[in-house]
N, C-alpha and C positions, 0 to 999 in steps of 0.2 A: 504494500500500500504506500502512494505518494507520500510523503508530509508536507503539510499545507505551509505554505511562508508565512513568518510572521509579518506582520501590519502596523506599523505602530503608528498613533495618534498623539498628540499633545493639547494639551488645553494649558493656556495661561491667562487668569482672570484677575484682576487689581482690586481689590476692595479700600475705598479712603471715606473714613468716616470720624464727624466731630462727637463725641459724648461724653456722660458721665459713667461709665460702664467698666467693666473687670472685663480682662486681657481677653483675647478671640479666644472663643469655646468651643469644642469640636466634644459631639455625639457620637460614642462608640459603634461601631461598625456590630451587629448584632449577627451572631451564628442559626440558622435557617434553610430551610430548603429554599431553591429558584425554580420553575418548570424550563425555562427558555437556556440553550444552549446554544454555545457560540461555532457556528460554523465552518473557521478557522481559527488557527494561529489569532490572536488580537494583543500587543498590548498598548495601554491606553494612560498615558502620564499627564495626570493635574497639578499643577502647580498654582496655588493661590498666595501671592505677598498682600499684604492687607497692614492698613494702619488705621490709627484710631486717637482719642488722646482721655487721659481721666485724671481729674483732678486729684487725686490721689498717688497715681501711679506713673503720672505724667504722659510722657509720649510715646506710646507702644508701636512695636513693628514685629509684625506677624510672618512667616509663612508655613503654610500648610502644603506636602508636596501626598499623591494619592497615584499608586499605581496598580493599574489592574493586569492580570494575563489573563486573556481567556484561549480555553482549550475546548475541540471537543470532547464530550463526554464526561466533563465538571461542570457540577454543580455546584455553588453561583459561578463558579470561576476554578483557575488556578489557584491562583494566589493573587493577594493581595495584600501590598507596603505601604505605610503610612506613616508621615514624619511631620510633626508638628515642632517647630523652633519660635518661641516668642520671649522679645527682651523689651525694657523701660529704661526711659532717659534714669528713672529713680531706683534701678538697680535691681527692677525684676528680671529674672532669668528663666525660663521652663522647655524644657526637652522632652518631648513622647515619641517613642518608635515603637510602631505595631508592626508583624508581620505575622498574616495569616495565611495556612496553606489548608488546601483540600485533603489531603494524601501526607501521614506522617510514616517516614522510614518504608516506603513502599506498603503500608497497611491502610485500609482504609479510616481513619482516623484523623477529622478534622482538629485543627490544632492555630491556637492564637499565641503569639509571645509577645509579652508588652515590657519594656524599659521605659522608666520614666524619673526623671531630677528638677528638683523647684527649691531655688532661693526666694520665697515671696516678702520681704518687708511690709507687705499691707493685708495679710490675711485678715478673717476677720473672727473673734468670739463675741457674743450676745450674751454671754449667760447660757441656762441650762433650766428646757421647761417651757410650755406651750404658749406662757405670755411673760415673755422677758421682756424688760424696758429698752424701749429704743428713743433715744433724743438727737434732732438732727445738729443740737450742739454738739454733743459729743461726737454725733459722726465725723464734724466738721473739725474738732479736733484732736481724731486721731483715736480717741479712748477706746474704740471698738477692735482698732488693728493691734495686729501684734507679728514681730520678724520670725518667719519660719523658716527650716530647711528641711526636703524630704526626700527618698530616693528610695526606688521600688521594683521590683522584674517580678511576673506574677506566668503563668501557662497555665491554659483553658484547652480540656480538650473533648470532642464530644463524639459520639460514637451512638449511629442510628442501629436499634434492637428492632425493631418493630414497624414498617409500612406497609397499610393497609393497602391492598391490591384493588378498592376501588374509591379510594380517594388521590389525592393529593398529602393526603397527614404523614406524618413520622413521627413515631417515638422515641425519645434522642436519653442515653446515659450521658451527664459530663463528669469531668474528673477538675479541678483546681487544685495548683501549691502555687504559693506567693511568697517573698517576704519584703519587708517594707522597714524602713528608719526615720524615725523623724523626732527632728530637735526643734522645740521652740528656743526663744531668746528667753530668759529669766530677769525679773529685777526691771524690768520697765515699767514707767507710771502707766496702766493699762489695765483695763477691766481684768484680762485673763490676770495679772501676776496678785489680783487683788483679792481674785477667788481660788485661787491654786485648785482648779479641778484636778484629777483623776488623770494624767499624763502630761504635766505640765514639767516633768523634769525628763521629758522624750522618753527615748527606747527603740527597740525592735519590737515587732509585729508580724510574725512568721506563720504560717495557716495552711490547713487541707480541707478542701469542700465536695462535695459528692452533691449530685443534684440529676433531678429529670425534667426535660422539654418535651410538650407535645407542639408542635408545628404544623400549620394548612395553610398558611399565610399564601398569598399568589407572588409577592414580590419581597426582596428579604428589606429595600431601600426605599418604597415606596410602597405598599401595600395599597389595594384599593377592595379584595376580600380577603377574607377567612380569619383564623385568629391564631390565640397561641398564649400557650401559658408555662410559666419556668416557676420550678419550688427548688430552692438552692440551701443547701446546711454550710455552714463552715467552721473550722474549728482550731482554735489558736492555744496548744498546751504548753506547757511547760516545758516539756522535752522535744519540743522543738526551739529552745531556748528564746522562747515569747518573753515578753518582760512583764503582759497583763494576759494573764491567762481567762481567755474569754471564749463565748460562741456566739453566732448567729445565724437565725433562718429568716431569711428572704423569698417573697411569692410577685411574681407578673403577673396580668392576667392582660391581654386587647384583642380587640375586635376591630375587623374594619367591614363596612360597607359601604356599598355604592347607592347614592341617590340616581335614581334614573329620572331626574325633574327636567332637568333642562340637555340641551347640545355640549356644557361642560361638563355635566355628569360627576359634582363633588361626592370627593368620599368623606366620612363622617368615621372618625378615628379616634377608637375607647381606649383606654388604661387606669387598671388599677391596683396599685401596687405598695408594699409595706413591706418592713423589716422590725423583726425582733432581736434584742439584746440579751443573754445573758454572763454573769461570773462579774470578772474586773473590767470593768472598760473605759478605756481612754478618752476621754472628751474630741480625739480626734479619728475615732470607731464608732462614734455614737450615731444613730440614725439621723440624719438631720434631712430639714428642706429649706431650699431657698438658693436655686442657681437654675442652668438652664435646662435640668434635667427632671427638675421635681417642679417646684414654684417658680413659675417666670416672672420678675417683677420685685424679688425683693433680695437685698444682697444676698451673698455666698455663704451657707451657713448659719442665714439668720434663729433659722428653732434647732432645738439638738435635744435627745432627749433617749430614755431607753427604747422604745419602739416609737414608729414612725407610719403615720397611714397618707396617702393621695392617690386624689385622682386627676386625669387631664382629659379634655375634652380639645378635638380640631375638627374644624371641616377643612379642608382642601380643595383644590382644581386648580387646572392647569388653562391658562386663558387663553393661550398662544402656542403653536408648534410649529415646528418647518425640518418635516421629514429626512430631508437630506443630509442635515447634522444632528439630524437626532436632537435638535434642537427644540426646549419647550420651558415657556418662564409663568409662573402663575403664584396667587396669592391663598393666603389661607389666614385663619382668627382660630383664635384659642379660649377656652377657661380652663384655670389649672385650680386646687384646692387641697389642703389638705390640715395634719395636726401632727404634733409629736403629743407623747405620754410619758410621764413617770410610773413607776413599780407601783406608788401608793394612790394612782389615778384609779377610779370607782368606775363602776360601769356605764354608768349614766354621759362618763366624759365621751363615749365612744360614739354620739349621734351631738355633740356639742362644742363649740369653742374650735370651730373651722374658720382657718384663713384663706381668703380666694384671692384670687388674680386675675387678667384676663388682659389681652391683646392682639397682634397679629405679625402677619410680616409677609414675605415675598420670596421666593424660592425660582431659578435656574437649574438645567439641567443641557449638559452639553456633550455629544458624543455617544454617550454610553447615562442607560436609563440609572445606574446604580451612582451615579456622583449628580449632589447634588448639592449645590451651596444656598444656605437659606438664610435670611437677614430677618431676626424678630423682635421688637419691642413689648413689655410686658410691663404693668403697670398694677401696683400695689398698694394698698392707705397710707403707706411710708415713704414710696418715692418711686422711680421708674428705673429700666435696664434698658440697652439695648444687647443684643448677641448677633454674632458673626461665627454662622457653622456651618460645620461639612454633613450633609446628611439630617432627614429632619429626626424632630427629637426621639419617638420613638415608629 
């Protein structure tokens, strides 16, 4: 049998934007079935520089580089590299490289390796607990930040037991080990040094997690049906030389479907998702909401607590296409919502004392349906965000 040449494509896209907002954020690439196979050989290199400016962090410069291979007979793909480098005039630094491959060591065995390093000077602590104070004096100087340093390699691997012969679903085992360090700064006039939570003198954070996926989803980057739900355990002992010997289980749950109303045909995309805490846990393990993954609209970290519930709400569509680059730019609106809980929270708290959000933004897609950069604003009773991501949020 011939082999097909490869093809390779490039995208380079400039993103320049004024706000008050935290460094360009990128949406992890989510493990999944695809039905669509690539024809030939493809691969396909994005490269996004992006800048921004926050009064805080001052003047940030991004770039995010995203390459796909595709082959036949993978599913979504070959593999897939992702490198995300963002710095500040005031001294932020952060490094992530993903690379995910279909096939580990010739087994059939999908497999993600992440490395990731952050010098951040403006992290942010709130306190601990579903209605911490927030004052925009103090945001304004500084009391909420605190200087971190963190540095991490984690592998995700997932291995499908079970596909139904007349759907689309799969039932997926994963396997996780991680380990993770992280120092804060001590001794700063600063909310954290004033509350000495529960890892505020750092450590190692070393873990194994065991979990099942069911998946039907149509598209793993864009969904328009089916759903998909993950129940994840993890567990950080002692003898894996943890320094807070803790656990946690974590549940996904989304749905997406299609509105058949109109010619753009929006999808209307569900999640709802929660984590529990138990043992020792670090104020920097804790459940929290409030970036662009959970609550859109209120800083990074704003709630933290032992367990953590939300949900999000989006419609989508795609306004505009042009077939021949696979070209297609469209908007979508959100509501996002949710709460964290303490151990001595009553059951009563669990239908009360939700935070919501809500906004919108605009998304691109070029080349290939799975890269997709999405610009969203979100807006909160405290103040607003803007984000600059790869891929929408979930």
């Amino acid at each position: 049998m011939k082999k097909s040449s490869i093809v390779p494509r490039f995208i380079i896209l400039i993103l320049i934007g004024l706000s008050v907002t935290v460094p360009v954020a990128t949406a992890p690439a989510q493990f999944m079935s695809q039905p669509q196979q690539a024809l030939e050989d493809t691969v396909i290199t994005a490269i996004v520089p992006a800048a921004s400016y926050a009064s805080d962090l001052g003047l940030i410069g991004a770039i995010a580089i995203s390459r796909f291979r595709y082959q036949p007979n993978y599913i979504p793909y070959k593999s897939l590299t992702e490198i995300r480098l963002q710095a500040s005039t005031k001294a932020y630094l952060g490094l992530k490289v993903m690379y995910e491959h279909t096939e580990t060591f010739g087994l059939p065995l999908r497999s993600r390796w992440m490395a990731n390093g952050e010098r951040n000077p403006y992290d942010t602590y709130f306190g601990i607990g579903n209605q911490t104070e927030f004052e925009i004096s103090k945001w304004e100087d500084r009391y909420y930040y605190f200087d971190v340093m963190r540095v991490g390699f984690a592998w995700l691997g997932r291995k499908t037991v079970f596909k139904p012969v007349a759907t689309q679903g799969s039932l997926d085992v994963t396997a996780t080990t991680g380990i993770r360090y992280e120092q804060p700064v001590q001794y700063q006039n600063n909310l954290i040094n004033e509350d000495q939570p529960t890892g505020i003198t750092g450590g190692w954070m070393n873990n194994l997690g065991i979990g099942v996926i069911w998946e039907n989803r149509d598209s793993e980057f864009a969904a328009t049906r089916g759903n998909r739900f993950e129940l994840t355990g993890t567990w950080a002992p002692r003898f894996l030389f943890s320094d807070y010997p803790m656990a946690s289980v974590m549940t996904d749950i989304r749905q997406f479907i299609t509105i058949p109303a109109t010619w753009i045909q929006p999808v209307l995309a569900m999640r709802v998702a929660g984590t529990k805490t138990f043992g020792t846990v670090p104020y920097w393990d804790m459940p929290y909401l409030g970036d662009e993954l959970t609550l859109r609209g209120y800083p990074i970290f704003r709630f933290r607590g032992d367990a953590a519930l939300f949900y999000n709400v989006e419609l989508r569509t795609w306004l505009f296409r042009y077939p021949y680059l696979d070209f297609k730019f469209g908007i979508h609106v959100f509501h996002d919502s949710g709460r964290v809980f303490s151990d001595d929270d009553g059951f009563g708290e669990l239908i009360r004392g939700y935070h919501r959000t809500y906004g919108g933004g605009i998304a691109t897609s070029l080349f290939t349906p799975d890269f997709i950069v999405r610009v969203d604003a979100g807006f909160s009773d405290e103040m607003y965000r803007l984000y600059m991501n790869i891929g929408y949020m979930f």
